[in-house]
Every structure is written in C-alpha cells, then in structure tokens.
DOMAR-896085 format. One record per residue (C-alpha): x, y, z. Coordinates in steps of 0.02 Angstrom, whole numbers, plus 32768, in hexadecimal, padded with zeros to 4 digits. Each point is the difference from the previous one (the first is absolute). Layout:
REM residues N
XYZ;...
***
This chain:
REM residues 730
BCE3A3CE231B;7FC07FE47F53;806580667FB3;80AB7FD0805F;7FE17F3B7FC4;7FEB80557F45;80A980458012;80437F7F803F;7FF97F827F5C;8025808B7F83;801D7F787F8C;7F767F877FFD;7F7E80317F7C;7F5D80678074;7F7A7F83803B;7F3D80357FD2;7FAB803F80A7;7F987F97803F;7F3680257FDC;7FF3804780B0;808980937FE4;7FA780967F9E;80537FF67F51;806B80947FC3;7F6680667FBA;7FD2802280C0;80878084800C;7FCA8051809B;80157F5A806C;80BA80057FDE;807380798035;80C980018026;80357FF880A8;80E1800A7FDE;7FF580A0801F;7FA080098093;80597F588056;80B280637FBF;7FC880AC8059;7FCA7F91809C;80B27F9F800E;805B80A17FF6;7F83805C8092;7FE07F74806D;806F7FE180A1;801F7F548055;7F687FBF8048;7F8680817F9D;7F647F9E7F9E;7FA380457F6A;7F537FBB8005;7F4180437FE2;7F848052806F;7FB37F578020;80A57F8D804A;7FF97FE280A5;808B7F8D8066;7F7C7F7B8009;800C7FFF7F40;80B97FF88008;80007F498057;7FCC7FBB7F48;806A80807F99;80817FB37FB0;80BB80717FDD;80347FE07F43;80C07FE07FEF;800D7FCB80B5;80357F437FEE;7F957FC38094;7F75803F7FC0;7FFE80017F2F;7FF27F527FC2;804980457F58;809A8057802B;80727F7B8005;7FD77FB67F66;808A7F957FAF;7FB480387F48;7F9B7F587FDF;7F60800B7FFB;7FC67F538021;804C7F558013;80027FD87F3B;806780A87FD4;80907FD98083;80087F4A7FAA;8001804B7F60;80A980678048;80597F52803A;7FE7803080B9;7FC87F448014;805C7F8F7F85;7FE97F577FF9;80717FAB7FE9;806080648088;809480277F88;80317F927F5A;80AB7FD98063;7FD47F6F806D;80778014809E;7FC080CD800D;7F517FAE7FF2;80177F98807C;8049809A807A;7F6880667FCC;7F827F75802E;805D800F80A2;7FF480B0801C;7F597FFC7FE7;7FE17F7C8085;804D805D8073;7FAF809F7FDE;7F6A7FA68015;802A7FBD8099;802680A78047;7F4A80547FB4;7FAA7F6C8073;80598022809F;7FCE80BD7FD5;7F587FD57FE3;7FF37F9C80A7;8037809F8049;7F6A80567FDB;801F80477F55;7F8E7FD67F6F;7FFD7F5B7F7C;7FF580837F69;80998063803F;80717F77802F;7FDE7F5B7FC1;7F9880267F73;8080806C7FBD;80427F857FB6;7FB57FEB7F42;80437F417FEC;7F587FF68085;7FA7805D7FAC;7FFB7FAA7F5C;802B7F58804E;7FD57FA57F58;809B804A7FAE;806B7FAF8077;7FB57F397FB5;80AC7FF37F8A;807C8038808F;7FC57F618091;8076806A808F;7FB480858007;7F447FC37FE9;800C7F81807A;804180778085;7F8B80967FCF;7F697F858017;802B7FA08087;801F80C0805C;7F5380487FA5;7FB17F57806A;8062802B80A0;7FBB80BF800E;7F597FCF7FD8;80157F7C808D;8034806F806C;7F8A80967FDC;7F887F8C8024;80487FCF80B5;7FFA80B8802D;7F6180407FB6;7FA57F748057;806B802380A8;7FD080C77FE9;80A380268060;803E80797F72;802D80BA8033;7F9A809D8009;800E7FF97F36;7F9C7F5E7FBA;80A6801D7F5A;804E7F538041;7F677FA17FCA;7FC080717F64;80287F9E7F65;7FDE809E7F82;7FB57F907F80;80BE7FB97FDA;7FF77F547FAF;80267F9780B1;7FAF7F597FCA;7FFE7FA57F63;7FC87F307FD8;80BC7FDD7FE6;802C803480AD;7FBC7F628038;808D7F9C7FB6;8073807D804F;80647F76805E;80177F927F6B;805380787F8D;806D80268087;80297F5C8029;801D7FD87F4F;807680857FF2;80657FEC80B0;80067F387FBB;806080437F73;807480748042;80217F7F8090;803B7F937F6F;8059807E7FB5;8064801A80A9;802A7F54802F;803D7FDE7F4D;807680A28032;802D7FAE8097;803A7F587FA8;805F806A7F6E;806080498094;80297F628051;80177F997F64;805580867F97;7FA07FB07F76;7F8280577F86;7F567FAB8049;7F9B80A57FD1;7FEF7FB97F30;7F4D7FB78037;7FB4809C8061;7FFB80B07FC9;805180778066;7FAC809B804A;807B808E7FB8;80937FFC7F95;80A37FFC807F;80117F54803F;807780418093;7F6C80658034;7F7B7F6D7FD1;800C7FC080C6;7FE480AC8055;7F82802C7F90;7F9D7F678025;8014801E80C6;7FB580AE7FF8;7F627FCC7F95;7FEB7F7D8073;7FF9805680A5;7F8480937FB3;7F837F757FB1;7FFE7F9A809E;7FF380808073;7F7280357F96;7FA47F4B800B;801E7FD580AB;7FB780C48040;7F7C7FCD7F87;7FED7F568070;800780468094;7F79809A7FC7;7F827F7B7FEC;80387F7F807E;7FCD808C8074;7F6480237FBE;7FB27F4D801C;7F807FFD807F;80047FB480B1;80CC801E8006;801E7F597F92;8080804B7FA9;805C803E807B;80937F6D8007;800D80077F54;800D80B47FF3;809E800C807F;805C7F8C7F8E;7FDB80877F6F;80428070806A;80A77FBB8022;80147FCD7F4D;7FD080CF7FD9;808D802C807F;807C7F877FB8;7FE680457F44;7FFC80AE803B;80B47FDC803C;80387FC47F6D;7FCF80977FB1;805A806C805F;808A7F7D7FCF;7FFA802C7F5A;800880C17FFA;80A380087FF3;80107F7F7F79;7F8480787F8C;804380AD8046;80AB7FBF7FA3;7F957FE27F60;7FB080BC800E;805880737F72;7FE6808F8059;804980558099;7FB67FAC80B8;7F7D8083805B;7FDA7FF180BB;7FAF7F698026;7F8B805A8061;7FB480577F6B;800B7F7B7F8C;7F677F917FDA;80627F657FB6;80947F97802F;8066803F7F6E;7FDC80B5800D;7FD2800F7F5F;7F3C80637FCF;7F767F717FBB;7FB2800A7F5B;7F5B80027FF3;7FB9806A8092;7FB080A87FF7;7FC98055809C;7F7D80737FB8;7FA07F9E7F8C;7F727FBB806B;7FF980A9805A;7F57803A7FC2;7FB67F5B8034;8024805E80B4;7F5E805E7FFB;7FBF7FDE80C8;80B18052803C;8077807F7FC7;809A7FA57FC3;807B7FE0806D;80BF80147FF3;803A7F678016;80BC7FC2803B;802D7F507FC6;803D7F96809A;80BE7FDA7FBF;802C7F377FEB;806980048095;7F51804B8074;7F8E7F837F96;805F7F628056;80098045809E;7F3F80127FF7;7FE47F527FC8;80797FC3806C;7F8E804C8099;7F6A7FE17FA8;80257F3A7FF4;8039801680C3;7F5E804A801D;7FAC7F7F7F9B;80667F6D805E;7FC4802C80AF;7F3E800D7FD4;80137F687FB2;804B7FB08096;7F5D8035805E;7FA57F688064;7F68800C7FDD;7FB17FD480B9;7F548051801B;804280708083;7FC480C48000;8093802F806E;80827F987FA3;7FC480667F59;800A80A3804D;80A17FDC803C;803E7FC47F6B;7FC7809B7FAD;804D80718076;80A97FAC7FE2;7FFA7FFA7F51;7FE580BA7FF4;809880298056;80657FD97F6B;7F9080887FA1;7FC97F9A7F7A;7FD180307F58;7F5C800C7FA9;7FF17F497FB4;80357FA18095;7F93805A8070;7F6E7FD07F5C;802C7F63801D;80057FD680B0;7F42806D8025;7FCB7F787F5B;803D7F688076;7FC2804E8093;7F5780287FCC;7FAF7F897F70;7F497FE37FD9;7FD9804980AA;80637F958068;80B27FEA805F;80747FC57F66;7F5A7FB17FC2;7FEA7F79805E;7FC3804580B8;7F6B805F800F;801E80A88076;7F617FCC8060;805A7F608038;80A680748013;7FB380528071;7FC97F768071;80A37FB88006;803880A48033;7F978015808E;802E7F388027;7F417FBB7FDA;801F7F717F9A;7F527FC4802A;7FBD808C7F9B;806B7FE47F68;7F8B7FE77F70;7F7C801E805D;7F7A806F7F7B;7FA18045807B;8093805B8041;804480207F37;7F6880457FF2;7FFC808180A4;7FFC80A27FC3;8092803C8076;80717F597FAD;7FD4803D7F4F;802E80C18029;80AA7FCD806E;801F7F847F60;800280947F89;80708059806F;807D7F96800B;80077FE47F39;800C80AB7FEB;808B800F80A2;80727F847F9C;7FF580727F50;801580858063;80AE7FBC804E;802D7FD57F43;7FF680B27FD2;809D80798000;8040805580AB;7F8F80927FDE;7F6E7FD47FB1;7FFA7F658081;7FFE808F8097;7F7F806A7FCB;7F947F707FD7;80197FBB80B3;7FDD80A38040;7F6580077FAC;7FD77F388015;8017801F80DF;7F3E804F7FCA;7FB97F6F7FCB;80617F848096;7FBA80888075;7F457FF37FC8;7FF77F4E7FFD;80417FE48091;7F85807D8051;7F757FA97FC2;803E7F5B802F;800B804380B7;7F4580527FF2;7FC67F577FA4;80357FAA80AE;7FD480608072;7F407FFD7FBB;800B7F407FF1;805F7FDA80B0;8007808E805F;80948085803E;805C7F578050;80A57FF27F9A;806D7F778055;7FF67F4D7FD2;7F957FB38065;7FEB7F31802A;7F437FF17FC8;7FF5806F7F77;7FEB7FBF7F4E;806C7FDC7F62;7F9D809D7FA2;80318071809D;80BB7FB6800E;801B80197F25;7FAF80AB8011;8086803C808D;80837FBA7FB2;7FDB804F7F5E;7FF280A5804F;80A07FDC8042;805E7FC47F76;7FAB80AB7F97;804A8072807C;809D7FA67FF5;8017802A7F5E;7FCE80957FFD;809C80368076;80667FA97F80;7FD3805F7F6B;80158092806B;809E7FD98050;80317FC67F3F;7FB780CB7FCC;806E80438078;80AC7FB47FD0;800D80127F4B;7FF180A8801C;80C27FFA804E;80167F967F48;7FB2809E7F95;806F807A807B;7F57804C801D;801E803A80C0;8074808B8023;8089800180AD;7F7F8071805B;7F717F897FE2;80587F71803E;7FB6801080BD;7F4B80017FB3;802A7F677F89;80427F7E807D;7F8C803C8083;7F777FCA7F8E;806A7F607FDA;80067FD080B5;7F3E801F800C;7FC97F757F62;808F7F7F802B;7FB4801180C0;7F517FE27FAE;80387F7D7F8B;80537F938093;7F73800B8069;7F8B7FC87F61;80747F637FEC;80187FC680A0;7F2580187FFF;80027F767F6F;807C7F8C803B;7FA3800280AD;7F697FD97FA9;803C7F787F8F;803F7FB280A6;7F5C8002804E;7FB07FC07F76;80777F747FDD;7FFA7FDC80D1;7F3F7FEB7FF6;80197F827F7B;80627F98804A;80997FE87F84;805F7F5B7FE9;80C27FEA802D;803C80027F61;7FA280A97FE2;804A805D80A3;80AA7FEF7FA6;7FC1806A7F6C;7FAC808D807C;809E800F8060;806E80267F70;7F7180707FC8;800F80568099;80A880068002;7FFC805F7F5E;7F668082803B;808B801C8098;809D80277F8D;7F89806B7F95;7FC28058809C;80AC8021804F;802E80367F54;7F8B8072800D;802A802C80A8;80A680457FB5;7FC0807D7F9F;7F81802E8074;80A480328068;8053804C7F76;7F7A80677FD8;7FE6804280BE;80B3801C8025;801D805B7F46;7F6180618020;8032803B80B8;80AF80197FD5;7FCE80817F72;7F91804C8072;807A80118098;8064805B7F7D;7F7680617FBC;7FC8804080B8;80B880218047;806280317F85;7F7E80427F87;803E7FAC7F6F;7F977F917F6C;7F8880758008;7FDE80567F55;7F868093800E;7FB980237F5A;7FA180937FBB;7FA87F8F7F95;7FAD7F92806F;80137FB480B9;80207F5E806C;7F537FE07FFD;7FD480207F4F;80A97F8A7FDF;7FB17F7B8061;7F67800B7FB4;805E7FF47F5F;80577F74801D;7F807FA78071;7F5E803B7FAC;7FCE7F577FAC;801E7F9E80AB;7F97807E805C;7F647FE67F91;80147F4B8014;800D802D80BA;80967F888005;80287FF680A1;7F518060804B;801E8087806D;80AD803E7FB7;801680B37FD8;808580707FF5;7FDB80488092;801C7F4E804B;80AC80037FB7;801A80AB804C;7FD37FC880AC;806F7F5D8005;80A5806E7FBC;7FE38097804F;80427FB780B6;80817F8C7FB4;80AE80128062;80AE7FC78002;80007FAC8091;7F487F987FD6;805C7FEB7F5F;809B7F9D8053;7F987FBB808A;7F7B7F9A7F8F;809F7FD27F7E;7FB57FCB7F63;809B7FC77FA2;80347FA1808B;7F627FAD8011;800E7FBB7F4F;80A77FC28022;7F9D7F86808D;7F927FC77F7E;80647FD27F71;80647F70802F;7F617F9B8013;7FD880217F67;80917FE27FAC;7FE17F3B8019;7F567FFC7FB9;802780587F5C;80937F807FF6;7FA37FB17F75;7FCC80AC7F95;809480717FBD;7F9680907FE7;7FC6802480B6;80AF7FD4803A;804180A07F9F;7F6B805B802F;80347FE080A9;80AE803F7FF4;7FCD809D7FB5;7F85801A8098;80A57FC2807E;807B80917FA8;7F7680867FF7;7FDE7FD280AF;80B97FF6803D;803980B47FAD;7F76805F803D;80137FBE80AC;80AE803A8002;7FAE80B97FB1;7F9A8002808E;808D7FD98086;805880A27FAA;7F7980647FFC;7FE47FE780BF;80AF80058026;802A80BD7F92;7F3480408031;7F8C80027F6D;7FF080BE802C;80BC801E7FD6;800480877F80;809F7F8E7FA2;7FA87F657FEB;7FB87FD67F54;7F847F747FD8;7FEC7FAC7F69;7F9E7F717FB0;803C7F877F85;7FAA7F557FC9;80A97FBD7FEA;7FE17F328047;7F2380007FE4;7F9380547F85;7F7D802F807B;8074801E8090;80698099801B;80A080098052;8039807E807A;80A880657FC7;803B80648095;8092807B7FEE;804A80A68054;801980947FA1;
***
C-alpha cells in the first residue's frame, strides 16, 4: 500500500518517513513486492485470495480491499489534498463569477445543490458526504463579502445542527448512528446565532429589488436609478429576484419550523403549521421558476431526474471526496445525490409529515397516542418526522411534557381518584409499567423493522410484569379475581392494573404480528399458521378490554356518579364497544382466512411448502418464537395450531361464515366512526376484504376445493394485513 500511494504522486517532491518507519540504512526491512503482486494477478482466478499462514475469515471482517471504492477512502480522490489546495484551484470562487447575472445563476445552483445534499442526508447518508461537500460551508467566513450565499449557508449550517439535535436526542436513527455523526465538520459557529437577521436583511433587499421590478413593468418608467440591481439584464432582473426569493425563504421558514418544533410542552406547535404552509407555498414557487433558469442554462438540458439543480447546470464549489478521510468509523460510502426534482418531493412529504404531528391534540390519553402513532406510520414516514414526533411524545419523562405516565395510567384504567396520588407514583409496579410505556411509544417511532423486533423482544418484559403483578395479588388478597362489593381501593387498582398490563401486552403482540405482512416476512404456505395465531391474541385482547371496561363500570357504580358524569361514561362506553366490534372484525377475518387456508391445505393439498431446510414447526417457532417466551397467549403451541386446522372442513367453513358475519357487524359501526375518517376507511377495507373472499368461498364450495383445476391465490389488494382470495380454473 505504501508503495502504490508513492507511485501515485510521481511528481510531488518525496516526504521524510516518519521517525517510526526504519530509515533507508535498515535495508533488510524493505523489500519489493511488484513483482510478486504482478505474478499473483496473472495466477489468481476470480474469487482466489493471497494471504499469510496466519489470516483467518474472522480477520477478513476488518480487512479492508484497496482500489475497491466502498472500501478505500483514497481512491476517489479529486487530486486536492485538503480544503486550502482546491481554493487555491478556483473550485470555490467568491465572488461566484466577475459577470454579475452568471453569479447570480451560480449562487443559485448552489442552493439547489444544497438543497438536494439535505434531503440526501435526511435519507440516511452522511453530513460530510452530502452537505458538507460543499466548501462555501466549509470555510463559511469567505462567504462575509458575497451576503446570498452566507446568509443561506448559515441559516442551513443552524438548521442541520437543529435537526441533528432532534434526532440524536430522539435515538430513532438506523442500525448506523452516520445520520447523527458530525465528523468534527465545523456545524456551529457564534455568528449562526444571527442566522435569521442576515437573512432577513437580505430577503428585505431583494423584496425591494422585486417590487421596484414590478412598478418598472407597470409604469414603463426607469424607477430602478435608486436600488442596485441583482445581475446585469434588466429583462431578467424580475425572475431572478423570484427564484432567490423562494430558496432563501424556504430556507428561513424550515429553519422556523425546525425550532418551533423543538420547544417543549408542544407550544410551538400552531406556530410551526403556519411555517409549514409558508415552506409549501415557496417550495412551489420554486418549481415555478425552473423553467425560467433552465432557459438561462448554456448548456444542453439533462434528465431532470439526474439533475441536482433547476437549471441543469453542475455547482461550483463542491467536491465529493475531500472530507473522505474524516470517514474513519465506516468505510466510505458511494453515495448518489437525490436529483432536484426527488429533493422536493421529499420535502414536500416531509412538511406533510411534519403538518399532521403538528396537528396532534395533545389530550393525556394512552390509547389516543397509540393510535395516533399507528396512523401516522402508515404513510411510512421518514427519519426526522418520526425524531420529531417520539421528542413530542416523550419529553422530560412525561406525555408531551406535561402529564406524568403514572397519572396516564390512572386515567387509563378510569381512577381519577388516584391521579396524583404519590403513594401510587411511587408503587413499584406504576414505576416499572411507566417505563414501559415510554419505551412502547419510542419503540412505535422507530422504522417498520427495527420497531418489530423491538416489540418482539419488549412482549418479555409486558409478560414478566404482568406475572408478578398477578403473584403480588394473589399473596396480598388471595386466588379471588372478580370485583367484588367490599373489597378495597388497593385490591380494585391492583386488578385493574393487571388487567390493563395484559391488555397491552396482546396489543404489542397483535401489533408484532402484523407488520410482519408490512416487511413481507410470511410466505403463502405460512399463512394458515399466521392468522391462526392472529385470531388467538385479538380473542385475548377483546376479552382483556371488555375485563377493564367492566371494571371501570363497577367502580364508577360503587361511587355513585352524578348526572352530568353518566353522559361522559356512556360515550366512553360507546367507544370501548366500537373498538371491541372492531376488533370483533378481525377476529373473524383472521378465523375464516385461517380455516379457509387450511380447508385448502387438507383437501386439496395445496399452501403447503415442504422444505428440506426446515419444517412447519421449526417455521412457527421462527416466526412465533419471541411470543412463545413471553407465553403470549399461555398454553399456545404449534401443536395447538395443528389440532384446531387439522379437522377444518368445507362445509364447517360455509356453515360458521366468517365474511358474512362481518358484513352483520359493520353497518353499526359505520355510524359511530361518522366523526373519524381514518376508521371509516379502515372499515371499508375490512367490508371489501370481507365481501371478495365470501364470494371465494361460495366458489370454492360450489367447484369442490378438492378439484384438481382450481387454483388459489392470495393478494392484499383492499388491506395490508388482510389477504384476498383469487379463485380461478385452469
């Protein structure tokens, strides 16, 4: 290696070795190794390794391959050696160019490319090979005489150290901690402060600049004699003014909304949705004006898709490989500029994103969170957003931090006697259930795969707690577990807490179990075993609910509740009952999708896949391992699943119709989730799944699911979680 980096700057004068390399008087250190490395490249096949007596695969996990571009930090190297040299070259000028209008273009491009680096970078990619490319960053106190450019390169340094700080303290960043890792790059600085002022100082005078255009154009009179112009073609002088415009406020109202975000308690919520629509409105108007500096470009258009500026023209003043030895914790990585045209779409989702947590009420409800949550994750968010909402969620230890979980808890289990009570803050089995629940809602912030495996391993610590909350009760009160009339308010909290544990434990499982359909984890064949086990925790989970609303109406009976308060339990109830029957539909689903895949698997022998790698009960243990520890439901095996689908027929299968069960259900429900949009498509999804695989099952009676010409397949065409039956005749 030492001596390929020799040959490879034949012209600069030979460095002194450094005291630690044996000088040239130790001749026996030293030997040649071209021909050796010459004789192995023309001897070695594909896939063939020279190495010593002591390498070992284990030692091969840390090698690194020279010349391989994901691996060798130097072989891209642009030629510079540091920051300095490549300014020496005129990669960075400032001023952009001496002629003023191509300045102006240039400060554009670079905007843009800019903009494009920090939708990269939010995509997981690191600040030293996307934004911090850029050497006008770098050296931001070259940029003082040109006020564009430095007010939008600080006011952007500010934002990314805002929101590196959002996600480093939200710890929802990927496997790979890159987002967050700063690589010693200059990211603050005392002027960055004062951001907003230069910016404002220089969107004032542009502003000016563009309504004197506008009066010009309407008076046909010179009015520009007091105010100089921007760039040297005063047809241009309006356009030009349009498209700084929309890139510098874009860039201070993101900043606004970045930090509107981050103040605690959700008090800058309101504010921060105005940001928003202002960041949507500006982002328009830049689309608005690529076409305007595409027709100023002199060179010919490339696909917008691989372009990363409006004009389609390269920046000045980037170079990719220049912080690339500051990559020392990771191999560098090749990395893919998102093009101009990707870059708005992803801030246009982003700001979405950022819309709808901001629209959030922030109501100390547990279930209203988790629902929220759940929703907001079907739009597969992106890193920051999800960084955001967990830093709303959870602050300081408490619900958007304002609501300690403790008293969460107890409005959950509908004791609002108990609500700041410390003796029960301080109950050991509070402070444990607390902790679980902070660390439920990160979890639920976390990407589709990392949040599954973490509630897979999580159902452990629901399982044990709620365990020891059933020992802890019987010791104190005995094996009686219904609510009885003379038994006291330690007793009642302590059943209703076990209650409300094992609740939620079925919903982190039932959660486990359908994001696996999300990561396409389950195969056709393992189908049967899937919503078998989906029929068995939504079962549980019912039963667990309807135990807590039964107990929170005998304890609110034994109190003796007002008039005015009966109002509020009924619609409370009303709401348990929607979310039970909701429930009740994919109980139903599950059962009839589970007993119609095994009908077909026991009559027709189809969906099953023999492997010679492993079998159905090794798959279920694969799938269901984490659940089984937790013993989530208790007493469920496989061979429990073998048992229940080993006598399923067609004709139980038509007799006890699922689908057409569902279809009794769902017009009830229909008028209570008048009010919520989200449950009223949920509910349609569940109608069509319901409705075509009743009419599959109808066929499949009618032809025999034994007929060698009938084929079976399942597509989740209307519901995520829900396949649909496709019957046809060969």
């Amino acid at each position: 290696m030492e001596a390929s980096s020799s040959s490879s700057a034949d012209a600069a004068p030979p460095l002194p070795p450094p005291h630690s390399i044996p000088t040239s008087s130790d001749q026996g250190v030293w030997a040649d190794a071209s021909p050796l490395l010459a004789a192995a490249c023309r001897d070695l096949q594909d896939g063939e390794l020279v190495h010593g007596e002591n390498f070992s695969l284990f030692a091969a996990m840390s090698a690194l391959e020279i010349m391989d571009p994901k691996m060798d930090s130097g072989i891209e190297r642009s030629g510079y050696n540091s920051i300095e040299e490549a300014i020496e070259n005129g990669v960075a000028p400032v001023p952009l160019s001496l002629d003023r209008t191509l300045d102006v273009q240039r400060s554009i491009d670079v905007m843009d490319h800019l903009f494009s680096c920090e939708a990269t970078w939010h995509k997981g990619h690191t600040l030293a090979q996307t934004v911090f490319t850029c050497i006008y960053l770098m050296r931001m106190e070259r940029t003082s005489s040109h006020a564009v450019l430095n007010s939008f390169c600080r006011t952007l340094r500010a934002t990314c150290n805002a929101v590196i700080s959002v996600v480093s303290t939200a710890r929802t960043h990927e496997e790979e901690d890159l987002f967050t890792m700063s690589f010693g790059l200059p990211l603050r600085d005392e002027q960055d402060d004062k951001c907003l002022s230069i910016l404002n100082s220089v969107e004032e005078t542009i502003s000016r600049q563009l309504r004197a255009c506008k009066a010009q154009a309407l008076s046909k009179k010179k009015t520009l004699e007091d105010l100089e112009s921007l760039q040297d073609k005063p047809d241009q002088e309006e356009d030009y003014c349009r498209a700084l415009l929309g890139r510098l406020r874009f860039r201070k109202h993101f900043y606004h909304v970045v930090m509107c975000m981050r103040k605690p308690h959700g008090r800058g919520l309101e504010l921060a949705r105005k940001h928003v629509a202002s960041c949507l409105n500006e982002l328009s108007l830049m689309l608005k004006s690529r076409e305007f500096l595409k027709s100023q470009s002199n060179i010919m258009l490339q696909d917008d898709e691989n372009c990363t500026t409006a004009s389609g023209c390269q920046p000045v003043g980037f170079d990719v490989s220049l912080n690339s030895r500051l990559l020392s914790p990771t191999p560098p990585r090749a990395v893919k500029v998102l093009s101009w045209s990707n870059a708005i779409r992803y801030f246009e989702k982003l700001l979405h994103d950022l819309d709808v947590i901001c629209a959030l009420s922030l109501d100390p409800v547990l279930e209203n969170a988790l629902h929220f949550i759940v929703q907001f994750q079907k739009s597969v968010p992106d890193l920051v957003p999800r960084a955001f909402l967990q830093t709303l969620l959870v602050q300081d230890g408490k619900l958007y931090g304002q609501n300690l979980f403790s008293d969460v808890i107890s409005r959950a289990l509908s004791l609002p006697d108990i609500i700041g009570d410390k003796e029960f803050q301080m109950n050991e089995f509070v402070v444990q259930l607390s902790q679980l629940v902070i660390n439920l809602l990160k979890i639920l912030c976390t990407n589709t795969a990392w949040q599954r495996r973490k509630l897979g391993k999580s159902l452990q610590d629901w399982s044990t707690i709620s365990i020891q909350l059933e020992l802890a009760l019987k010791r104190e009160f005995g094996e009686t577990r219904n609510v009885l009339h003379h038994e006291n308010m330690c007793m009642r909290v302590s059943k209703q807490l076990l209650i409300w544990t094992q609740e939620h434990a079925y919903w982190v499982a039932s959660r486990f179990l359908t994001l696996g359909f999300e990561l396409d984890l389950y195969s056709p064949g393992e189908y049967c075993m899937v919503y078998w086990y989906m029929y068995v925790v939504f079962t549980k989970l019912i039963e667990k609910m309807q135990s807590r609303v039964l107990a929170s109406n005998e304890t609110s009976r034994r109190k003796g509740k007002k008039k005015r308060d009966h109002s509020k339990d009924s619609a409370r109830d009303m709401t348990f009952s929607s979310s039970c029957l909701l429930l009740q539909c994919y109980v139903l689903l599950s059962e009839g999708l589970s007993m119609m895949l095994a009908v077909l698997r026991n009559e027709s022998r189809s969906f099953q896949l023999p492997s010679i790698f492993n079998t159905e009960q090794e798959r279920f243990m694969q799938h269901f391992d984490l659940l089984q520890k937790a013993r989530v439901p208790e007493h469920i095996s496989y061979y429990s699943f073998k048992e229940s689908s080993s006598w399923a027929g067609i004709t139980d299968l038509v007799k006890y119709n699922f689908f057409k069960e569902i279809q009794k259900i769902t017009p009830s429900l229909r008028g209570s989730f008048a009010s919520e949009p989200e449950k009223l498509v949920e509910l349609r999804r569940i109608e069509q799944v319901a409705e075509h695989n009743r009419i599959a099952l109808n066929i499949i009676n009618q032809v025999g699911p034994g007929d060698p010409s009938l084929r079976v397949s399942f597509e989740f065409t209307h519901h995520p979680h829900f396949a649909v039956a496709i019957v046809k005749r060969s």
